[in-house]
Structures are given as C-alpha cells and as structure tokens.
BALORO-828932 format. One record per atom (N, C-alpha, C): residue number from 1; x negated, y negated, z negated. Coordinates in Angstrom, 1 decimal. Atoms other than C-alpha are relative to their C-alpha. Layout:
<pts>
n | px | py | pz
NUM | X | Y | Z
...
</pts>
This chain:
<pts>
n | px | py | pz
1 | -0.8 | 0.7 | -1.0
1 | -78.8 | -57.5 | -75.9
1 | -0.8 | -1.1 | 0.6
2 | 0.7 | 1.3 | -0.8
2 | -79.9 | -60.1 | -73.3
2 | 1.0 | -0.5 | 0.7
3 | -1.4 | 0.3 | -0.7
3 | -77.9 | -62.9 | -72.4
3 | -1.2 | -0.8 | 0.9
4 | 0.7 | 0.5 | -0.5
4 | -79.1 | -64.7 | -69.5
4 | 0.8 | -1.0 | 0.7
5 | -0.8 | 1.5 | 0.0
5 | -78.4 | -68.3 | -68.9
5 | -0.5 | -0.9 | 1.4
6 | 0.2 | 1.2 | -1.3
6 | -78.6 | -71.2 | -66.2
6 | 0.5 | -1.0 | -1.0
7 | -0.9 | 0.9 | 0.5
7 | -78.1 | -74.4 | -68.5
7 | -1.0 | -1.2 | 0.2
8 | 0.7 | 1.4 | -0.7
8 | -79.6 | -77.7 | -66.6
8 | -1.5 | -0.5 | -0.3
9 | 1.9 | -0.2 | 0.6
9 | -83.2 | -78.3 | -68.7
9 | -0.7 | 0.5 | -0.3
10 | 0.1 | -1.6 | 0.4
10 | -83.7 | -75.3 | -69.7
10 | -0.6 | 0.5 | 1.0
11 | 0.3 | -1.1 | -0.8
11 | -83.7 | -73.4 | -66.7
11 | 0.8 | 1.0 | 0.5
12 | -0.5 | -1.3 | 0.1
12 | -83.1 | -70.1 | -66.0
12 | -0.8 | 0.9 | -0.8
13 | 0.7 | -0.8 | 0.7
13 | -84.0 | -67.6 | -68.1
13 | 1.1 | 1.2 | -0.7
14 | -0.6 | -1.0 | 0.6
14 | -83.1 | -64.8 | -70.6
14 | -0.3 | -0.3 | -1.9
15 | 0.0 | -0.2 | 1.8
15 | -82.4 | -64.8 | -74.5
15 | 0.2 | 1.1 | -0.6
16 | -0.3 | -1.3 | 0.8
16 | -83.1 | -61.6 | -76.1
16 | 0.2 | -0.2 | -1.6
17 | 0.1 | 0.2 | 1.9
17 | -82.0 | -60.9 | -79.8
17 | 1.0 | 1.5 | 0.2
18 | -0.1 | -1.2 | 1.1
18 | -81.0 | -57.6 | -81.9
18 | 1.3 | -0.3 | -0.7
19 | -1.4 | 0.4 | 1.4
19 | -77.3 | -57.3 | -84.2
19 | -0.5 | 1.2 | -0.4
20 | 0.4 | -1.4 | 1.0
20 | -77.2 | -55.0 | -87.0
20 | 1.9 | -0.1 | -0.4
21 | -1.6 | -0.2 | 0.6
21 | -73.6 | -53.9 | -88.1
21 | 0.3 | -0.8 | -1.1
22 | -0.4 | 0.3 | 1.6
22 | -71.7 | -55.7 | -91.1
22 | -0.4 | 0.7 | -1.1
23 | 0.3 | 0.3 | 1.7
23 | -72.6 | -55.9 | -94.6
23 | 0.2 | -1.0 | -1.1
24 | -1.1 | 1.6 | 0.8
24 | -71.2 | -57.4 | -97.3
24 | -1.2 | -0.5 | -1.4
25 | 1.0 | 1.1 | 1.2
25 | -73.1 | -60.2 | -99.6
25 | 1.2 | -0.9 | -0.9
26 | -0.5 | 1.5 | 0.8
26 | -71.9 | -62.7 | -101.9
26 | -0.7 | -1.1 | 0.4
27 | 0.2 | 1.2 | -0.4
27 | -71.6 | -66.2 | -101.1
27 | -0.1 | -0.8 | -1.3
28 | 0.7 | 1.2 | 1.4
28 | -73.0 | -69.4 | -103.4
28 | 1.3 | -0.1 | -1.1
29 | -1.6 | 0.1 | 1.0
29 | -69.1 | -69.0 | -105.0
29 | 0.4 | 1.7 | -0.4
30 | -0.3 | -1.0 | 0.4
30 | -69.8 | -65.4 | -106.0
30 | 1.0 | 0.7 | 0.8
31 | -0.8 | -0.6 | -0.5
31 | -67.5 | -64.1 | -103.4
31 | -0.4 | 1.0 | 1.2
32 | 0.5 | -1.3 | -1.1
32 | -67.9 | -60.9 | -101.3
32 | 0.6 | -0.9 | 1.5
33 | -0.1 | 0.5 | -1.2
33 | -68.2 | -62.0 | -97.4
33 | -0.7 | 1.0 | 0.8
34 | 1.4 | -0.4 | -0.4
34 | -69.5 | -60.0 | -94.7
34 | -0.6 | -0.9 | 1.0
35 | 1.0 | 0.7 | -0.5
35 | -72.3 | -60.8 | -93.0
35 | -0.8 | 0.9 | 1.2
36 | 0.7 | -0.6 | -1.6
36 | -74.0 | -60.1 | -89.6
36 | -1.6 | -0.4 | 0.2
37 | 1.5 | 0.3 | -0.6
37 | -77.6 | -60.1 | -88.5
37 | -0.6 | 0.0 | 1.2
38 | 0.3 | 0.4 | -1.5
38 | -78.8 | -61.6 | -85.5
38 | -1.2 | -0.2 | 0.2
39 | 1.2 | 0.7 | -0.7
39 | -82.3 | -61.5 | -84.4
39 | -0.5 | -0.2 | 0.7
40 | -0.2 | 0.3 | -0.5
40 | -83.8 | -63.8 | -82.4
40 | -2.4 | 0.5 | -0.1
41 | 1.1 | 0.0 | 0.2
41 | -87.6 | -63.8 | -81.3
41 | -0.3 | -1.4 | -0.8
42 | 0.7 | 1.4 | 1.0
42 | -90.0 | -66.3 | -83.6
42 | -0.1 | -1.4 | 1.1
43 | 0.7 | 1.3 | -0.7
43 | -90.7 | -68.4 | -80.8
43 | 1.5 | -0.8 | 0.7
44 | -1.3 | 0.3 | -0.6
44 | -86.6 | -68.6 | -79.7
44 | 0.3 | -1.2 | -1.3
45 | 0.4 | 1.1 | 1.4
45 | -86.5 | -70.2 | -83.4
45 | -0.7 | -1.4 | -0.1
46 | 0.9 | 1.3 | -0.2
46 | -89.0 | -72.9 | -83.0
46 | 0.9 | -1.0 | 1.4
47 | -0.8 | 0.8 | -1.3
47 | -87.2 | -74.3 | -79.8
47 | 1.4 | -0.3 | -0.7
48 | -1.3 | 0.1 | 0.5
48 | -84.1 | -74.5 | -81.8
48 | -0.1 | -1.5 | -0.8
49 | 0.2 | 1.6 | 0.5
49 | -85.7 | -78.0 | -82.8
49 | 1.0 | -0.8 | 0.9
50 | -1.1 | 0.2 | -0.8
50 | -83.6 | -79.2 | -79.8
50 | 1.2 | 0.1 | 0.3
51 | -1.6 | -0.2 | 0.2
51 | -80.2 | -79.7 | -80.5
51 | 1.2 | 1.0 | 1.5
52 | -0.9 | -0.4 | -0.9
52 | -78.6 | -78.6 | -77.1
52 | -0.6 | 1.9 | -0.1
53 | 0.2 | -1.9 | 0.4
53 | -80.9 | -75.0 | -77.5
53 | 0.5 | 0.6 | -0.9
54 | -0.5 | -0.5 | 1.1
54 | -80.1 | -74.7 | -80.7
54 | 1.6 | 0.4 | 0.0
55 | -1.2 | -0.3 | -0.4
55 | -76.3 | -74.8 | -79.6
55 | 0.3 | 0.8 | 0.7
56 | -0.3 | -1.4 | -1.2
56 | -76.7 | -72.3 | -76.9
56 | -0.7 | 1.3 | -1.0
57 | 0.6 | -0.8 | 0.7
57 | -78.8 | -70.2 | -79.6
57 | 1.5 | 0.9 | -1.4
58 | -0.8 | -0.6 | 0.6
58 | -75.9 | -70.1 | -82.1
58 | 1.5 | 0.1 | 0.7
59 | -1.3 | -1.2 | -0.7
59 | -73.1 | -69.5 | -79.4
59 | -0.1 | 1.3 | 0.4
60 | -0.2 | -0.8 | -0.5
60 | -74.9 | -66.9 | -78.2
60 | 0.0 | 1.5 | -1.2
61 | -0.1 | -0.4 | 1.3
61 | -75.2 | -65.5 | -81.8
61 | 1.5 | 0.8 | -0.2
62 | -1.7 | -0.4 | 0.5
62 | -71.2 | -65.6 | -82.5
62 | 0.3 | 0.8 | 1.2
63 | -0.3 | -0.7 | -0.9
63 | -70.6 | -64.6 | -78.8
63 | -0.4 | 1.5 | -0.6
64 | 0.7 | -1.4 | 0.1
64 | -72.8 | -61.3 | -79.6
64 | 0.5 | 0.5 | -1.1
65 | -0.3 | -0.3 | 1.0
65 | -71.3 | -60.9 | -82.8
65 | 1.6 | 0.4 | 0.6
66 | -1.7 | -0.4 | -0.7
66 | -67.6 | -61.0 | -81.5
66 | 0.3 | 0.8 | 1.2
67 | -0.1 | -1.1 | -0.9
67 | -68.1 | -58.9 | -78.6
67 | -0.5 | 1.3 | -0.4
68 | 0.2 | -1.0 | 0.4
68 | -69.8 | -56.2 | -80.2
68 | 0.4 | 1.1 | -1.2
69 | -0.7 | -0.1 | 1.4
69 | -68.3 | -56.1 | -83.3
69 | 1.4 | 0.2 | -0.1
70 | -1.4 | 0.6 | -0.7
70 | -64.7 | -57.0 | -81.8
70 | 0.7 | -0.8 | -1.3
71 | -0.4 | 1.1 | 0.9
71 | -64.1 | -59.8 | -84.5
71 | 0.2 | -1.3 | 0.2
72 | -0.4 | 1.6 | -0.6
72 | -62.9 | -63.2 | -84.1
72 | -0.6 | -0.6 | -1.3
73 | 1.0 | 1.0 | 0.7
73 | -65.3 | -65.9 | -85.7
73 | 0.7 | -1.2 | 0.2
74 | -0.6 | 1.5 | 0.1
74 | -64.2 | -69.6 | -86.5
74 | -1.6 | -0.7 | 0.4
75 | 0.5 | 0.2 | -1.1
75 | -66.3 | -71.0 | -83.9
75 | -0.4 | -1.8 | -1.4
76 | 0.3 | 1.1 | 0.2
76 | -65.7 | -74.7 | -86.0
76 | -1.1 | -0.3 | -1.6
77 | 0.4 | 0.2 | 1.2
77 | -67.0 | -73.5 | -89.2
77 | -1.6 | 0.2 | -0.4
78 | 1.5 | -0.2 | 0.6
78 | -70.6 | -73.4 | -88.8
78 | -0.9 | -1.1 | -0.4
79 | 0.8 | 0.5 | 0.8
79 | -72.9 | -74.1 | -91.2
79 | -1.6 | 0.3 | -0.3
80 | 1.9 | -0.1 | -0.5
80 | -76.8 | -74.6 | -91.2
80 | -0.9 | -0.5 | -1.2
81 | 0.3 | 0.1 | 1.5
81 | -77.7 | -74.1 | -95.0
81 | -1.7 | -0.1 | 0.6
82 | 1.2 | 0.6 | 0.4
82 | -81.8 | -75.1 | -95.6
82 | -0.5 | 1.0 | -0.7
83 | 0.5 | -1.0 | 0.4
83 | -82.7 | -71.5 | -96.3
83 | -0.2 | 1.2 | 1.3
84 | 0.6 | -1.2 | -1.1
84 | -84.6 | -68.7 | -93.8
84 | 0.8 | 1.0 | 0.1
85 | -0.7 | -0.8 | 0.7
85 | -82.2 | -66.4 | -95.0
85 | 1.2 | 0.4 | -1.3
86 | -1.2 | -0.3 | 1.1
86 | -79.3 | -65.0 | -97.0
86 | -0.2 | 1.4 | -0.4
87 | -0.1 | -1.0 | 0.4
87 | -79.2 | -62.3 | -99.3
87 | -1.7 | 0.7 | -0.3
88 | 1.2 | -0.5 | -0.4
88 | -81.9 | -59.7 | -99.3
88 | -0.5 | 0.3 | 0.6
89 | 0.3 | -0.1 | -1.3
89 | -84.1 | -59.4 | -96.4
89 | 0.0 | 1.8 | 0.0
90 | 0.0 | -1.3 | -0.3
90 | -84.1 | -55.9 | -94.8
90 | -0.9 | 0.3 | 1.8
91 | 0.9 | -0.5 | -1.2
91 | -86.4 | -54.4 | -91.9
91 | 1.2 | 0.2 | 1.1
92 | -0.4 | -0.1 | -0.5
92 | -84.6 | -54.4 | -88.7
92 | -1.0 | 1.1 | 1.0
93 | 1.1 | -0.9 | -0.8
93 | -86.0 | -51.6 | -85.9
93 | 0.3 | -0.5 | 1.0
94 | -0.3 | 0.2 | -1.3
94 | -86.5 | -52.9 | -82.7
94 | -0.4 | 0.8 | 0.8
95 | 0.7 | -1.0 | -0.4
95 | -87.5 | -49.9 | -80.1
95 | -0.2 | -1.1 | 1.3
96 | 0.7 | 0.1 | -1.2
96 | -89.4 | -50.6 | -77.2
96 | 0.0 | 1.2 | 1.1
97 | 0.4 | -0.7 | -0.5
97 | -90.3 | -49.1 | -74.3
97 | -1.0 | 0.6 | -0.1
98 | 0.8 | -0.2 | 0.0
98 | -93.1 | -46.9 | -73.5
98 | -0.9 | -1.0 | 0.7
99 | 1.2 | 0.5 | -0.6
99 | -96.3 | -49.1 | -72.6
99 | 1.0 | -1.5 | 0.1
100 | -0.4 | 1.5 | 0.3
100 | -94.4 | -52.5 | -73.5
100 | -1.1 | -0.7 | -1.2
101 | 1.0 | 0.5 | 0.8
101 | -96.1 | -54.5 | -75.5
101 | 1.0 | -0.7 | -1.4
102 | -1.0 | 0.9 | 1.2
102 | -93.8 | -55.4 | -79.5
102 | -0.7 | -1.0 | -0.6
103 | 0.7 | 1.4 | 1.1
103 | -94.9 | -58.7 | -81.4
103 | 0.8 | 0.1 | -1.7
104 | -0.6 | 0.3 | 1.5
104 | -93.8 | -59.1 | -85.0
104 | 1.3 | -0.9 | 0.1
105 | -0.9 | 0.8 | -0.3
105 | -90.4 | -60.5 | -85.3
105 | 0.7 | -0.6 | -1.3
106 | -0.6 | 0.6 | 1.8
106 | -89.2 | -63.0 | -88.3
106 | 1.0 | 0.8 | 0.3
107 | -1.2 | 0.2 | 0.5
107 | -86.0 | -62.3 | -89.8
107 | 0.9 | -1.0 | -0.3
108 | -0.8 | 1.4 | 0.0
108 | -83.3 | -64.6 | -89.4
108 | 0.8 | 0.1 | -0.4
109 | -1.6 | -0.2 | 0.3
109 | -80.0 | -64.3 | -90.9
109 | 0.6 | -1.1 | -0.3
110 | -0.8 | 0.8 | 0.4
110 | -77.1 | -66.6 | -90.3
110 | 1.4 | 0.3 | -0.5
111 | -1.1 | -0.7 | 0.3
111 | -74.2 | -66.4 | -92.2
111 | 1.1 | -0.6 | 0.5
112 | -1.3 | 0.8 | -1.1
112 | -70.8 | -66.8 | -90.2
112 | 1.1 | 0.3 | -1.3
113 | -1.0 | 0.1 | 0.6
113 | -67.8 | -67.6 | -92.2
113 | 1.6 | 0.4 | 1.0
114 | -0.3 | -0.5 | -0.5
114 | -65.4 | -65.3 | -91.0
114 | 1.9 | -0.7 | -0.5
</pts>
C-alpha cells in the first residue's frame, strides 16, 4: 500500500509499507494477543527520529491495519517498547515489478494493543 501525504515540512510525497495478516504472540504477561506486521522501508525508520514523522508513520500503520484488516485499534494505547521487534522475526515477500529495482528491507514489527 501507498499512502500519499501533504503535511507542511515534509512535503509531498508517498509512504510505502507491506501488512501481513494477524498472528498471535504472547505478550511480556504471557498472554496470547494478535499481532500485525507493518513494513516500512529502512530509510522511512531512520526519519522517524522526528517526532511529528514518526506520528504520521504510526498513524499510517494503525490506519492500514484497520482498513485492511477491518479492526478497530485503540488509537490512545500506543506503546514504543526499546526492542526492533516482537516475537519471532519472519521473512516478509515483497514483489516487484519487472525491471524495478528491490533494496533489502529491515523488519519492523509493532505491536498494537487491540
């Protein structure tokens, strides 16, 4: 998916990122949750040093989760644990076009408290 934005310092531009369907993990209290995966490119990551990107990064997260998924997210409950990742990582496929050019793309997983 590509969402494409107009937001005053920024610019104009486009934010591409990847979901992957639910799956369910355990949280730090042993309890089954699921969990959604949203990836962003490496370099969308790094700009998320900036608090106002970083806020349009994880709306556009939940947005893409709740529209594709058709789930309702608690918008107030997020949380921004001090780990690259949750659970176990897993290969996401991204296809391309023909004669595009793919880059390597971290894995990022946030976990939304549903």
């Amino acid at each position: 998916a590509v969402v494409s934005t107009q937001s005053g310092h920024y610019g104009r531009g486009s934010l591409p990122y990847s979901l992957s369907p639910s799956h369910v993990e355990k949280d730090n209290k042993d309890v089954e949750c699921d969990v959604f995966d949203v990836v962003f490119n490496p370099e969308v990551i790094t700009r998320c040093s900036h608090p106002k990107f970083k806020d349009m990064v994880v709306e556009t997260a939940i947005d893409g989760v709740c529209n594709n998924f058709k789930v309702t997210l608690d918008r107030g409950s997020k949380k921004f644990p001090k780990m690259k990742f949750k659970g176990t990582p897993s290969s996401c496929v991204i296809r391309k076009r023909v004669g595009e050019v793919c880059h390597n793309i971290s894995h990022v997983k946030l976990k939304l408290n549903l």
